[in-house]
C-alpha positions in Angstrom: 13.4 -9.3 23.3 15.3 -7.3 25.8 15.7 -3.8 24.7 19.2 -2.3 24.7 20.9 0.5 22.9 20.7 0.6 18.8 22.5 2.5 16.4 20.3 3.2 13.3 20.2 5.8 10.3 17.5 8.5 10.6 16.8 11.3 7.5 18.3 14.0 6.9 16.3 16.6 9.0 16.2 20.6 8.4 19.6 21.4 8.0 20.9 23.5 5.5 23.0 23.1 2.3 26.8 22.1 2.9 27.9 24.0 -0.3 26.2 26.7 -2.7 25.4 25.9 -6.1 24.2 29.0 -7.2 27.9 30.6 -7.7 27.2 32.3 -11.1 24.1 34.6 -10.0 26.1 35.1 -6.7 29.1 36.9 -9.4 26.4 38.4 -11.0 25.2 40.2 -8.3 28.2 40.3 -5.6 31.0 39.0 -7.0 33.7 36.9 -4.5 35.1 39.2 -2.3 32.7 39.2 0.6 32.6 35.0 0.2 34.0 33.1 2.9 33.3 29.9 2.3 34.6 27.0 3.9 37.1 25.3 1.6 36.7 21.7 2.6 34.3 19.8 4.7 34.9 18.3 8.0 33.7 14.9 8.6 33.5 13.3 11.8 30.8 11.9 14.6 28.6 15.4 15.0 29.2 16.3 11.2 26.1 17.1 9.1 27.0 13.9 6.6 26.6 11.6 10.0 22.8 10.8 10.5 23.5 7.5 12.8 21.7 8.4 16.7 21.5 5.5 19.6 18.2 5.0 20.5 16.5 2.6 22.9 14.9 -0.4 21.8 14.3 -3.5 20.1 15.6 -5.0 16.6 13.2 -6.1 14.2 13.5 -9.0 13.8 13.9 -10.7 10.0 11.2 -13.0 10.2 8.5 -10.0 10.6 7.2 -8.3 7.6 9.0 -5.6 7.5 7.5 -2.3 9.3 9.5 0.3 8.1 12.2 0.7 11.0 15.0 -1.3 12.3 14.3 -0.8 15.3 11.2 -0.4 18.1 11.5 2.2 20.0 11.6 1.5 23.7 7.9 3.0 25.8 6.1 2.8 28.8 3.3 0.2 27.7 1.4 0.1 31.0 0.4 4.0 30.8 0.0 4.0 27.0 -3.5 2.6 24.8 -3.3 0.0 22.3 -5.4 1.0 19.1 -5.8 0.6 15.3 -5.6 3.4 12.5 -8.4 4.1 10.8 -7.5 7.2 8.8 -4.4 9.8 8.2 -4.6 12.5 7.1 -1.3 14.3 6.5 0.6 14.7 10.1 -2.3 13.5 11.8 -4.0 10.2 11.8 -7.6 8.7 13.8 -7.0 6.2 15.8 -9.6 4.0 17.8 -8.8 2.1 21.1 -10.1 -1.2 22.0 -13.0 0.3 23.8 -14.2 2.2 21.1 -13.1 5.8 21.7 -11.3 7.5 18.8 -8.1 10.3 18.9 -6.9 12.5 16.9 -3.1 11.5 17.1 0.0 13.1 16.0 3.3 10.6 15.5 6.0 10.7 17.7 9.2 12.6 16.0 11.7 9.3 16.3 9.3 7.7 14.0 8.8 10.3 11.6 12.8 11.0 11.3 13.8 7.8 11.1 15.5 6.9 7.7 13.1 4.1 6.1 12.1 3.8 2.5 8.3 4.5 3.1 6.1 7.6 2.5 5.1 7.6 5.5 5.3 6.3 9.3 1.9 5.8 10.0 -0.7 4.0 7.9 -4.5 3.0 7.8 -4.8 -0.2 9.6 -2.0 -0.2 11.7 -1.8 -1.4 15.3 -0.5 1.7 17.3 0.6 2.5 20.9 -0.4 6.1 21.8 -0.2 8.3 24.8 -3.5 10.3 25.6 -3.2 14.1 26.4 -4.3 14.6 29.5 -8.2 15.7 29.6 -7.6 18.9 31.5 -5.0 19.8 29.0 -7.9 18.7 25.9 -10.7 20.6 27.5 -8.8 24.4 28.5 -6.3 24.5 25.9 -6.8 26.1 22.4 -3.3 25.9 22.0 -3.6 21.7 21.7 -4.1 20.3 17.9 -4.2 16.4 19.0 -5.8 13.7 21.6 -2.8 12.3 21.8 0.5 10.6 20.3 1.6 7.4 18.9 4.3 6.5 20.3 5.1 3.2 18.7 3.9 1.1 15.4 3.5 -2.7 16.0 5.0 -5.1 13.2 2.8 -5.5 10.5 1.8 -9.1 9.9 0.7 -8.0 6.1 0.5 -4.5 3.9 -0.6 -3.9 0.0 2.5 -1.5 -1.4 3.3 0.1 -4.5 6.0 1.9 -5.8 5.6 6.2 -5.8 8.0 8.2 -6.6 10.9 6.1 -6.2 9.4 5.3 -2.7 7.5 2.7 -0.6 3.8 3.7 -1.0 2.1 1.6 2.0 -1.6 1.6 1.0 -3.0 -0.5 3.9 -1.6 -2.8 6.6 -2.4 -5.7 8.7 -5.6 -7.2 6.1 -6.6 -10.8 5.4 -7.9 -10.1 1.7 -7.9 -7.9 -1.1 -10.7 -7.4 -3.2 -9.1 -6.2 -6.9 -12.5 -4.4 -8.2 -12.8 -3.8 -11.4 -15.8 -2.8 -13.8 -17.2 -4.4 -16.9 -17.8 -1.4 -18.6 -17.6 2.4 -17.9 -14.6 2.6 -17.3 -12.8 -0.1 -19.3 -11.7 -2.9 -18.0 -8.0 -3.2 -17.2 -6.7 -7.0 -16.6 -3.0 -5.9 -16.3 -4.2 -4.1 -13.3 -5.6 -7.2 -11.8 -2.2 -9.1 -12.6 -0.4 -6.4 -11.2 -1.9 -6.3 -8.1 -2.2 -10.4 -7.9 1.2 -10.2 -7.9 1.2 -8.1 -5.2 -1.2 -9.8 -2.7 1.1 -13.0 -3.8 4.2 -11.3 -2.4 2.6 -10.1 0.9 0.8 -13.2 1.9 -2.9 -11.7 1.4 -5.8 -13.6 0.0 -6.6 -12.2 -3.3 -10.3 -11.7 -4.9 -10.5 -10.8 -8.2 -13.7 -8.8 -7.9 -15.8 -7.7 -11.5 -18.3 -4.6 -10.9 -21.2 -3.5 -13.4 -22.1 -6.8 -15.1 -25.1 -5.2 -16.2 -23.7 -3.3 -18.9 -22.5 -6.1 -20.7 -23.5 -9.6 -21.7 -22.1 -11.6 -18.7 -21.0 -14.1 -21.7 -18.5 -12.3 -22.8 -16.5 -11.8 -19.2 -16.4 -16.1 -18.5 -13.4 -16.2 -20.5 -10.9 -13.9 -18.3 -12.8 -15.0 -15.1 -12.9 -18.4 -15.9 -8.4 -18.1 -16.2 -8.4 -16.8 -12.6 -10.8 -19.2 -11.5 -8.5 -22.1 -13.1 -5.1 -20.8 -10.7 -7.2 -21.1 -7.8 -8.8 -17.5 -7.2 -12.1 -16.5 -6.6 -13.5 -14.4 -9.0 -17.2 -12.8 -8.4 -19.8 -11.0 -11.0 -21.2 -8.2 -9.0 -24.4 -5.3 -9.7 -25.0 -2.8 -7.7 -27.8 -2.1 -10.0 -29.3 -5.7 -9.7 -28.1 -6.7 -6.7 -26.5 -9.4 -8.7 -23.5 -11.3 -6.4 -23.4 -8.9 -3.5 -24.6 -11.8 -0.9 -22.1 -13.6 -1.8 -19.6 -10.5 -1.3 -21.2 -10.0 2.0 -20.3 -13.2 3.2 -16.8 -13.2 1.9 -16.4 -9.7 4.1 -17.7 -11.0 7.0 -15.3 -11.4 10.2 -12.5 -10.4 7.9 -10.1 -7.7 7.7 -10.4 -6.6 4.0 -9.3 -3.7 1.4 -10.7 -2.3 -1.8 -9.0 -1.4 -4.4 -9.2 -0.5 -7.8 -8.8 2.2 -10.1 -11.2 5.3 -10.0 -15.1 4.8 -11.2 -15.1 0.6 -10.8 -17.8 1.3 -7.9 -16.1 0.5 -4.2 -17.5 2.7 -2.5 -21.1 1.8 -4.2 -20.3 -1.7 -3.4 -19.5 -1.2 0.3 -22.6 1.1 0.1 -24.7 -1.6 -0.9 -24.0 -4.6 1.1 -24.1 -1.9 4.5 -25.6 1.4 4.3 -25.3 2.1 7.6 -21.7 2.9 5.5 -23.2 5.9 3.3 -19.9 6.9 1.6 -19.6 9.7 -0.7 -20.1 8.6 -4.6 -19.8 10.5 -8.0 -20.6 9.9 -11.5 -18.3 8.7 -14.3 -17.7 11.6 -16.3 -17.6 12.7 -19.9 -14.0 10.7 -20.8 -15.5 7.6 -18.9 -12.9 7.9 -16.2 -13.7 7.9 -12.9 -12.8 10.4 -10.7 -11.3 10.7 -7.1 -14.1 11.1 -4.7 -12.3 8.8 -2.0 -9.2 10.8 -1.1 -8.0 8.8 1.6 -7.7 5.0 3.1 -10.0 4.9 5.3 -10.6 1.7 8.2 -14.8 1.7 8.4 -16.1 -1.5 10.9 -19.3 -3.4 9.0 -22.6 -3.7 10.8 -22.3 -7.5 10.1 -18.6 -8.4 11.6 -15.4 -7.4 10.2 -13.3 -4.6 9.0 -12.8 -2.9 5.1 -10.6 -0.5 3.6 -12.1 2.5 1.4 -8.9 2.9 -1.0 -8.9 5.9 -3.6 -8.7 5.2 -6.7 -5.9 3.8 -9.0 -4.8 5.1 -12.0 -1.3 3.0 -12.1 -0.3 0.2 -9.7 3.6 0.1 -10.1 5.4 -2.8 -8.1 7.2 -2.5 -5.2 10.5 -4.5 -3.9 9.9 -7.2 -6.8 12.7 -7.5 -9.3 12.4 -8.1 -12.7 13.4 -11.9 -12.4 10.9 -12.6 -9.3 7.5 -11.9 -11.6 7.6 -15.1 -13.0 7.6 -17.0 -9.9 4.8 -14.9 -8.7 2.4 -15.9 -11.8 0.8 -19.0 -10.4 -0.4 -20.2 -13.8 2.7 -19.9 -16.1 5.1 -21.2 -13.0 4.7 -25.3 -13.6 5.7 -25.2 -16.6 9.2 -23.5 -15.8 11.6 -26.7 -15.5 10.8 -27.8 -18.7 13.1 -25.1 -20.1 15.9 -26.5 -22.3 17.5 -23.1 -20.6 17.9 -23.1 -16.7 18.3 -19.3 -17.0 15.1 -18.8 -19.7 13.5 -15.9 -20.1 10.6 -17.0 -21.2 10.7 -14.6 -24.2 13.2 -15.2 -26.9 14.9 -18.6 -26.4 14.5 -21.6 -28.1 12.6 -24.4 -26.5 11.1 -22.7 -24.2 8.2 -24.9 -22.0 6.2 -21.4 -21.6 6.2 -20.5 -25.0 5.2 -23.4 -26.2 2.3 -24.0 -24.0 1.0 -20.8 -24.9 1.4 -21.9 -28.3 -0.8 -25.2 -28.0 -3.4 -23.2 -25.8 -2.7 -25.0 -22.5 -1.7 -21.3 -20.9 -4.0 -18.2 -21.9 -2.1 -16.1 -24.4 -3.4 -13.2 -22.8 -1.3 -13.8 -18.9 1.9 -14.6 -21.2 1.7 -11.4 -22.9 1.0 -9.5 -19.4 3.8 -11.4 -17.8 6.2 -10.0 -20.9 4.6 -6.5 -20.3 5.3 -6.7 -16.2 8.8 -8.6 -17.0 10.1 -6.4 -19.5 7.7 -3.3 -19.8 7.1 -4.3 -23.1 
């Protein structure tokens, strides 16, 4: 697409208050007199309440999964280096080109000041365009806190979001898979959290993997019921031991020549698991502590390449996985299980919860659907 002049809405950027609130400690200590405040506010192109700028470049376009901007800023791409995130870490984020050098990048201001409804610009696993510093500049310069810049973020064909803070909390882009890690024991298992984040690899396109860490402290009995529903709808469930080694070939072959993420909440074992099937990896690990909740020794997403072919993403750890951009009346189209059964609703508009012959309810109620999903879909649906 031919790049031409865009107007789009950018954030509001360091600029001060248009009126004072604190009037009454202002009396206290002044009084009015020496106030000269403006009595109305002037609105017009340059005002402070206009954040619209033209820029140069191209619209998304609506088919793409949304990166975050409306628009693609215009660059040079013959003098810049195409590369993939591996980390970021606040303003600054690693990024390694296609012949395997690494830079420490800052991002370019338009990106950063643009209005979105993300966190942040940049994320781990994003395909960048940067603009090296030049090597005399690297090498006699103190003064010099990056390699370089990244100047533009390509579309991202795929991400795993949640919701922080009333904002778009990007956790990883571009991936083919997601393994949802969980543990057996120590700390407890959590199956909302799987459904939750199901639901979330179902909106985005990405394979899901329902992943089950530390068989060994149980009897692996007891877990074939709650596997054995996932692997009913279709998803592929694996028992895995890092103590016994127990179902980490077969993880090692479902990683292979793919572009993957772990995550999880805190103490499940990810980065154990990615220690085990590569330890050329040797990622930092701790032990559960006293509350049997694991604790935050991965602090960061972080893009690591696997001896064997392929790509995985270190997450930190989870304690809540709150959706992003799905509305209350999309979750039951995303539960593959429950979703058959939804014409057979006396009500076109049911619920699923209350009504009268209801299809879903009474499927659960006969023991064709596990009673277990329903009640998570009521608890994601209505926060029950």
């Amino acid at each position: 697409m031919k790049s031409k002049k865009v107007r789009v809405d950018f954030r509001k950027n360091r600029q001060e208050r248009t009126r004072i609130g604190n009037w009454t400690r202002k009396f206290n200590e002044h009084g009015f007199e020496e106030e000269t405040e403006a009595a109305v506010e002037r609105i017009g192109g340059k005002s402070e309440l206009s954040r619209r700028r033209t820029v140069i470049g191209e619209l998304v376009k609506e088919d793409t999964d949304n990166i975050g901007f409306e628009v693609q800023p215009e660059v040079d791409t013959e003098r810049l280096l195409a590369g993939r995130v591996l980390r970021v870490h606040g303003a600054s984020s690693v990024v390694q080109t296609e012949d395997g050098r690494q830079f420490q990048c800052v991002t370019r201001r338009i990106l950063k000041t643009l209005s979105t409804d993300q966190r942040q610009p940049v994320v781990t696993g994003d395909h960048v365009l940067i603009r090296p510093a030049p090597m005399e500049d690297r090498q006699h310069s103190r003064r010099l806190s990056s390699d370089g810049m990244i100047e533009r973020v390509e579309p991202r064909r795929s991400t795993i979001a949640r919701t922080s803070k009333q904002r778009k909390h990007v956790i990883v882009a571009n991936v083919d898979q997601v393994l949802i890690v969980v543990s057996a024991d120590q700390p407890a298992l959590k199956p909302n959290l799987i459904d939750r984040m199901i639901l979330t690899a179902e909106q985005s396109g990405v394979k899901p993997v329902v992943c089950i860490n530390k068989i060994d402290l149980v009897d692996p009995a007891e877990l074939q019921p709650l596997a054995g529903v996932y692997a009913r709808m279709g998803y592929k469930v694996l028992l895995l031991s890092v103590e016994t080694g127990f179902g980490l070939n077969h993880l090692r072959r479902l990683l292979t020549n793919r572009s993957s993420v772990v995550a999880g909440q805190s103490g499940v074992g990810k980065s154990s698991l990615l220690n085990a099937i590569d330890p050329q990896i040797q990622l930092r690990v701790a032990e559960i502590g006293n509350a049997q909740k694991g604790k935050h020794t991965t602090t960061t997403a972080e893009l690591i390449q696997l001896s064997f072919g392929g790509y995985v993403v270190d997450t930190p750890g989870m304690r809540q996985f709150m959706l992003w951009d799905i509305i209350p009346e999309e979750v039951f189209g995303l539960f593959r299980d429950l979703r058959p059964y939804e014409n057979r609703c006396h009500f076109p508009d049911c619920t699923h919860s209350h009504e009268e012959d209801c299809a879903v309810k009474f499927a659960v109620g006969e023991g064709w659907l596990d009673l277990r999903r329903y009640e998570s879909y009521l608890t994601i649906r209505f926060g029950k």
